[in-house]
C-alpha positions as protocol buffer text, in pm:
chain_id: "A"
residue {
  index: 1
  type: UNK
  ca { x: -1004 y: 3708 z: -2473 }
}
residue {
  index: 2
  type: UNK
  ca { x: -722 y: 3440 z: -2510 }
}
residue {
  index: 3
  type: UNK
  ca { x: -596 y: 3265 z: -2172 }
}
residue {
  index: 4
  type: UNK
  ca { x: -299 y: 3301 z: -2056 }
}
residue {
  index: 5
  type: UNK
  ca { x: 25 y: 3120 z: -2196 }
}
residue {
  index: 6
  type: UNK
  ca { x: 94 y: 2944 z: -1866 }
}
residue {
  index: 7
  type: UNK
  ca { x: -275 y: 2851 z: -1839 }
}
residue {
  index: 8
  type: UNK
  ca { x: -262 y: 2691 z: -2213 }
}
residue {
  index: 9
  type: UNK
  ca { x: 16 y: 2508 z: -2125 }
}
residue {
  index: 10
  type: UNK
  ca { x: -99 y: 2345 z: -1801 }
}
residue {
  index: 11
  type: UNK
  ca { x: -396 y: 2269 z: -1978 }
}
residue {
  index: 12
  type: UNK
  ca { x: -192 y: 2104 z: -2267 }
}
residue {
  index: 13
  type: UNK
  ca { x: 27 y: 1942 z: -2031 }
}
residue {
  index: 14
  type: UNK
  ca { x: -297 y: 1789 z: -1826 }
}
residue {
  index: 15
  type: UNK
  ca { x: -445 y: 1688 z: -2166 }
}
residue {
  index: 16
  type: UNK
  ca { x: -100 y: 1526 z: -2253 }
}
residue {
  index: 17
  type: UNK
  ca { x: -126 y: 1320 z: -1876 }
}
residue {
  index: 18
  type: UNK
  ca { x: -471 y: 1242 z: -1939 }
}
residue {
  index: 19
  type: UNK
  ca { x: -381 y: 1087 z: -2300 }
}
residue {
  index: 20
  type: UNK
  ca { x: -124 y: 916 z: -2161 }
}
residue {
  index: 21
  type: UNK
  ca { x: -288 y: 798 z: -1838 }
}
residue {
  index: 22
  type: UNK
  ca { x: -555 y: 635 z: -2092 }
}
residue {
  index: 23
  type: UNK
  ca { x: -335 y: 461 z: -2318 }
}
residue {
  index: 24
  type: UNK
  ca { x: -143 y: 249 z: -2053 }
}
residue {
  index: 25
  type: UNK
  ca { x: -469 y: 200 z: -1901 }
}
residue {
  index: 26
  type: UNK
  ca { x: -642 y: 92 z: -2276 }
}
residue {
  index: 27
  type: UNK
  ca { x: -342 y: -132 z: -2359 }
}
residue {
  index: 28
  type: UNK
  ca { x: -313 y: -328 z: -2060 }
}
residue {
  index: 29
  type: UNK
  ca { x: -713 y: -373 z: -2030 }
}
residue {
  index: 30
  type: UNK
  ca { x: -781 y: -409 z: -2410 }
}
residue {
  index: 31
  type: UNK
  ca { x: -488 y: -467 z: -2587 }
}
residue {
  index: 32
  type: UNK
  ca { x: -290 y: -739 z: -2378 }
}
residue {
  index: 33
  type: UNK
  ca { x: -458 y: -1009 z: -2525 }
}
residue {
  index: 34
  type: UNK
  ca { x: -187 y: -1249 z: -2446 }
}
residue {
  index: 35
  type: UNK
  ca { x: -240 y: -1192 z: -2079 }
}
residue {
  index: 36
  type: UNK
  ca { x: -510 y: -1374 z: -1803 }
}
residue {
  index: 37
  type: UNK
  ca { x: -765 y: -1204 z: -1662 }
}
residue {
  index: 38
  type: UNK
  ca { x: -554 y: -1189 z: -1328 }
}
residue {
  index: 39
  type: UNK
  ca { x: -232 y: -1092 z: -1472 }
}
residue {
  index: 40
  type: UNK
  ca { x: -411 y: -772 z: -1645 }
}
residue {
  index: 41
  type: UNK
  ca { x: -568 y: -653 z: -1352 }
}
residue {
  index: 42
  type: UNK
  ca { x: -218 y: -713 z: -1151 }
}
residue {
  index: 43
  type: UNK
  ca { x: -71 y: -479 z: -1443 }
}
residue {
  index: 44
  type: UNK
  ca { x: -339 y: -253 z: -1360 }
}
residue {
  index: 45
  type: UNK
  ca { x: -268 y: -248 z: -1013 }
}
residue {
  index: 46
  type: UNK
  ca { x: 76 y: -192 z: -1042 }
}
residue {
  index: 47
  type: UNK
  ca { x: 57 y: 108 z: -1284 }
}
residue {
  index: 48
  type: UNK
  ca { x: -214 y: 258 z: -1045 }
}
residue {
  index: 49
  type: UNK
  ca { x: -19 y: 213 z: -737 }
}
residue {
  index: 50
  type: UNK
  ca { x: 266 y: 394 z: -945 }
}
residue {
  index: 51
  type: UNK
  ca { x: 67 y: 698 z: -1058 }
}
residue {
  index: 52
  type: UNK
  ca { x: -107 y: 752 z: -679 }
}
residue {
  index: 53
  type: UNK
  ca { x: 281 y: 708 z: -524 }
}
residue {
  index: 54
  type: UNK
  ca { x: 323 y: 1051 z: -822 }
}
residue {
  index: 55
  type: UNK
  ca { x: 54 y: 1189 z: -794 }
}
residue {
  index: 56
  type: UNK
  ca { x: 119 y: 1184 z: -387 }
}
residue {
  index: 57
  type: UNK
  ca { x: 439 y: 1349 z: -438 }
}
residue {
  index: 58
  type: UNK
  ca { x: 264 y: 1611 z: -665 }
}
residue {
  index: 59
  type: UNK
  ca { x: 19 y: 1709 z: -370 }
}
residue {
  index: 60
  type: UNK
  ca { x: 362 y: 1677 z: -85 }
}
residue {
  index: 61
  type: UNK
  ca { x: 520 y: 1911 z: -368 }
}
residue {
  index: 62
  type: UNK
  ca { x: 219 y: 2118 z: -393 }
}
residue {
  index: 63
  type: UNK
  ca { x: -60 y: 2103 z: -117 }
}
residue {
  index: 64
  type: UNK
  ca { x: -317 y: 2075 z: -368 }
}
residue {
  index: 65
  type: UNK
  ca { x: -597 y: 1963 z: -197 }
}
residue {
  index: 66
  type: UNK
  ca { x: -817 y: 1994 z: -503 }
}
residue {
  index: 67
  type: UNK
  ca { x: -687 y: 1813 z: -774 }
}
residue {
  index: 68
  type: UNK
  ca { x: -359 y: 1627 z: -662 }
}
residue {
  index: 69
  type: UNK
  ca { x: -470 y: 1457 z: -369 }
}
residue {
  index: 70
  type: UNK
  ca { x: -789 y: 1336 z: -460 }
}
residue {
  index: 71
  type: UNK
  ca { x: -621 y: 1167 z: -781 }
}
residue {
  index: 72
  type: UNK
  ca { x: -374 y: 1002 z: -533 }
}
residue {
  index: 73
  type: UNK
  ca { x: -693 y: 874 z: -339 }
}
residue {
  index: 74
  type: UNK
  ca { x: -796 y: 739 z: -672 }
}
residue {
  index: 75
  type: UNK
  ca { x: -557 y: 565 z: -796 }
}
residue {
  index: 76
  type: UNK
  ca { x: -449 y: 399 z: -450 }
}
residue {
  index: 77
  type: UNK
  ca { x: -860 y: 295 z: -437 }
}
residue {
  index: 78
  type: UNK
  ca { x: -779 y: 109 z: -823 }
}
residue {
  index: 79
  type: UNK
  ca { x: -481 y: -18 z: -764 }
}
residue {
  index: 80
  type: UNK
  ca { x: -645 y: -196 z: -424 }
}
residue {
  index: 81
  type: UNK
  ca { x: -928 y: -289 z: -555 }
}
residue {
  index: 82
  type: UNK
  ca { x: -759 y: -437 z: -895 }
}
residue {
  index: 83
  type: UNK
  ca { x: -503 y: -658 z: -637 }
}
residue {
  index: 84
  type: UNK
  ca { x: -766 y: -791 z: -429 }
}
residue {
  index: 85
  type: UNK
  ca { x: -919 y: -859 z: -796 }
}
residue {
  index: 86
  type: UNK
  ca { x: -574 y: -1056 z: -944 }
}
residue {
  index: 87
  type: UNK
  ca { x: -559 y: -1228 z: -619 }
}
residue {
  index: 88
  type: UNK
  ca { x: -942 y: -1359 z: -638 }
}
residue {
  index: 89
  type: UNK
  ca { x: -898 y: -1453 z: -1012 }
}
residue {
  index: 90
  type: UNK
  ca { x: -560 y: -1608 z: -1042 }
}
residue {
  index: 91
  type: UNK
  ca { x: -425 y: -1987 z: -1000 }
}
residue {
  index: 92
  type: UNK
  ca { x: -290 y: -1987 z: -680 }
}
residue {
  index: 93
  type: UNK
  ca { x: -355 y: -2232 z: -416 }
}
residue {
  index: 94
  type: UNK
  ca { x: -597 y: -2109 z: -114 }
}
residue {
  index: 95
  type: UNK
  ca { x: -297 y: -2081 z: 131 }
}
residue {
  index: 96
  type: UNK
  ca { x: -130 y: -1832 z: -134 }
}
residue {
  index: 97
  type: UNK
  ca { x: -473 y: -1653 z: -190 }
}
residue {
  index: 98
  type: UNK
  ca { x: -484 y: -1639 z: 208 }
}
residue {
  index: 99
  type: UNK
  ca { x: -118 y: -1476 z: 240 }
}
residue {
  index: 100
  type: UNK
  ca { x: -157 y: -1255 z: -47 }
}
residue {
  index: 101
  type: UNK
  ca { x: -477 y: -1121 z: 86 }
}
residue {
  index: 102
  type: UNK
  ca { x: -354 y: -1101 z: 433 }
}
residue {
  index: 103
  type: UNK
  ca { x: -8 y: -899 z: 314 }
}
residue {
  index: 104
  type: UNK
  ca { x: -188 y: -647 z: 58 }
}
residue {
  index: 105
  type: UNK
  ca { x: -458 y: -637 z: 374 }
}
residue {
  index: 106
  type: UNK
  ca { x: -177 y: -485 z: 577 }
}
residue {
  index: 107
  type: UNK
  ca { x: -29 y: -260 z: 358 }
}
residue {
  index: 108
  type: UNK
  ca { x: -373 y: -99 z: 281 }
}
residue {
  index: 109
  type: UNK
  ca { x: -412 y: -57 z: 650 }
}
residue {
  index: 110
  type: UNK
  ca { x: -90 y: 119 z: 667 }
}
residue {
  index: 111
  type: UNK
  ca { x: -176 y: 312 z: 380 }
}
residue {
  index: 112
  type: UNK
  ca { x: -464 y: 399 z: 551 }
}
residue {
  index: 113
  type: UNK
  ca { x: -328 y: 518 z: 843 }
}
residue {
  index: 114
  type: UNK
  ca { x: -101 y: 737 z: 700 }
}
residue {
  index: 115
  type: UNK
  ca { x: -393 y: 903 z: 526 }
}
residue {
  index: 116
  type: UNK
  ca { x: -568 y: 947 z: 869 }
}
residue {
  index: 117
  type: UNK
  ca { x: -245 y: 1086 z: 1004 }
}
residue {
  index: 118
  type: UNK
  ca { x: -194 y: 1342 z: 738 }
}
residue {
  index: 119
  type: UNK
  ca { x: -564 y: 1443 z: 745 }
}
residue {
  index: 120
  type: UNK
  ca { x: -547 y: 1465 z: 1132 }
}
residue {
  index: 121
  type: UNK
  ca { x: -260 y: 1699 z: 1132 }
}
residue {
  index: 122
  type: UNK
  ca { x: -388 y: 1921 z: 821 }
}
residue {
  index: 123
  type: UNK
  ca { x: -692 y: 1989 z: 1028 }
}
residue {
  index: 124
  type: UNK
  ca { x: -487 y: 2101 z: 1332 }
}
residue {
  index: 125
  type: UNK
  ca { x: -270 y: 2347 z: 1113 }
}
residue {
  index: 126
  type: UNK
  ca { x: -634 y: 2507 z: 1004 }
}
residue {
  index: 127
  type: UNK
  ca { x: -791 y: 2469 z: 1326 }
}
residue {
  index: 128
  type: UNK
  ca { x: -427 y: 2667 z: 1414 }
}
residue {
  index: 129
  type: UNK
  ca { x: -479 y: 2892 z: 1109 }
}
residue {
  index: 130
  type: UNK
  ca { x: -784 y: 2983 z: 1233 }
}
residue {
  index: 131
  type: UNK
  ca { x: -700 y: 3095 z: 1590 }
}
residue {
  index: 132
  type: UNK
  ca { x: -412 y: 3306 z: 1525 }
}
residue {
  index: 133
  type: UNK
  ca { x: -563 y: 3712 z: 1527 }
}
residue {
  index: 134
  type: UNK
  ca { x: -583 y: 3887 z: 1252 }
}
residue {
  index: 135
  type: UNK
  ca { x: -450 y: 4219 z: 1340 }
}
residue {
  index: 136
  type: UNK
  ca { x: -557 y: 4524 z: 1045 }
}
């Protein structure tokens, strides 16, 4: 039995993301040869931080709990993790390592937040959900 043309073409569409997803990743990683170490993973960082802000917007769009959010998580989680790395591994001095960290510190923690927020009042509207009688 063939699938359905809208479920082809989400599929294609997904494999088309994916593709691309990997080739920014594969050229700034592999392919920038011309770039440091620190300046790659701040490239990385940057294009993550740009795909989780989409990716959020696909799960405010959609409520998708299962595939959109959890990619947002994801990418936020590289993108952190690849500025902390750009700010261990590049030239700066320690009092511009120490104000780097300390900024992308605080806009983690707000990020974080936010997340705690959201997830706080998504269980309230289930917990609300939950309550309300089902009447036959």
């Amino acid at each position: 039995m063939l699938p359905n043309l809208s479920t082809t073409v989400l599929l294609a569409m997904a494999a088309i993301g994916a593709i691309l997803l990997a080739a920014i990743f594969g050229y700034i990683l592999f392919l920038a040869t011309g770039l440091r170490i620190d300046e790659r993973l701040w490239w990385t960082g940057l294009a993550s931080m740009i795909f989780a802000l989409g990716f959020y917007f696909l799960f405010a769009v959609t409520h998708d709990r299962k595939v959109a959010r959890p990619l947002a998580g994801g990418f936020f989680v590289i993108g952190a993790g690849s500025f902390y790395g750009s700010i261990f591994t590049g030239g700066a001095s320690d009092l511009g390592k120490l104000l780097y960290l300390i900024l992308l510190s605080v806009l983690v923690i707000i990020v974080l937040a936010a997340i705690f927020v959201m997830a706080r009042d998504a269980e309230r509207d289930a917990i609300r959900k939950v309550q309300r009688k089902h009447i036959p």
